[in-house]
C-alpha positions, 0 to 999 in steps of 0.5 A: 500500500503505498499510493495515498489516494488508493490506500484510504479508497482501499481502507474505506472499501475493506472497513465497509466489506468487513460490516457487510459480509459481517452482518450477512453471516458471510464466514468465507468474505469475513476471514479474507479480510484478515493477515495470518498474523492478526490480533483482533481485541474486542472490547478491548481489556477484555477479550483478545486473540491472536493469530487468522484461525483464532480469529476465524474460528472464536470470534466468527462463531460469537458472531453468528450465536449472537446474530450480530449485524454492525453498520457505518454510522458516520465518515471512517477516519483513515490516517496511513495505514490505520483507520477508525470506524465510528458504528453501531450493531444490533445482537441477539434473537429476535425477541432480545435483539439489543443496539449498541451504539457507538462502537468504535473500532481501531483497525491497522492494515499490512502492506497487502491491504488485510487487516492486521489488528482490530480493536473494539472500544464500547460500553458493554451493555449493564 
């Protein structure tokens, strides 16, 4: 990643895959999105995981369970190769569904565009 312009265009396009195929339950859109290497905390403090088939196999399963759905809710904010993205997402059975908002999630991106970290910053629901 190199080119200013296409780096945030390449930012901003893997942040909005990464809401979509995330509340379309799309497991195989999901896990292209990350590096081998990635550490995903979330929230942050509480919950971490290092590494693409830790990921894939913890983090995606608590995503469909809870039925997650998470949306953009204003601009992503990119500098370098490192972007926040300012959400809000609903959880749970229909009859207990939940909102949470806002969620903030601090991505950093690898040279090849994948995402690298991820971390999740929201009040857990009391």
């Amino acid at each position: 990643m190199t080119d200013a312009a296409t780096d945030r265009a390449a930012i901003v396009a893997a942040i909005e895959t990464y809401c979509r195929v995330q509340s379309e339950q799309d497991a195989e859109g999901w896990a292209a999105l990350y590096a081998e290497d990635v550490f995903y905390e979330d929230p942050v403090g509480i919950r971490r995981v290092r590494g693409k088939a830790e990921v894939v196999g913890r983090i995606w399963s608590d995503i469909v369970r809870n039925q997650v759905r998470i949306w953009l809710t204003d601009e992503i904010i990119v500098c370098g190769n490192e972007a926040l993205a300012i959400m809000a997402c609903e959880m749970g059975p229909p009859e207990a569904r939940r909102r949470l908002t806002p969620v903030v999630d601090q991505f950093r991106f690898d040279e090849e565009g994948r995402i690298a970290s991820v971390r999740g910053f929201y009040n857990l629901p009391r």
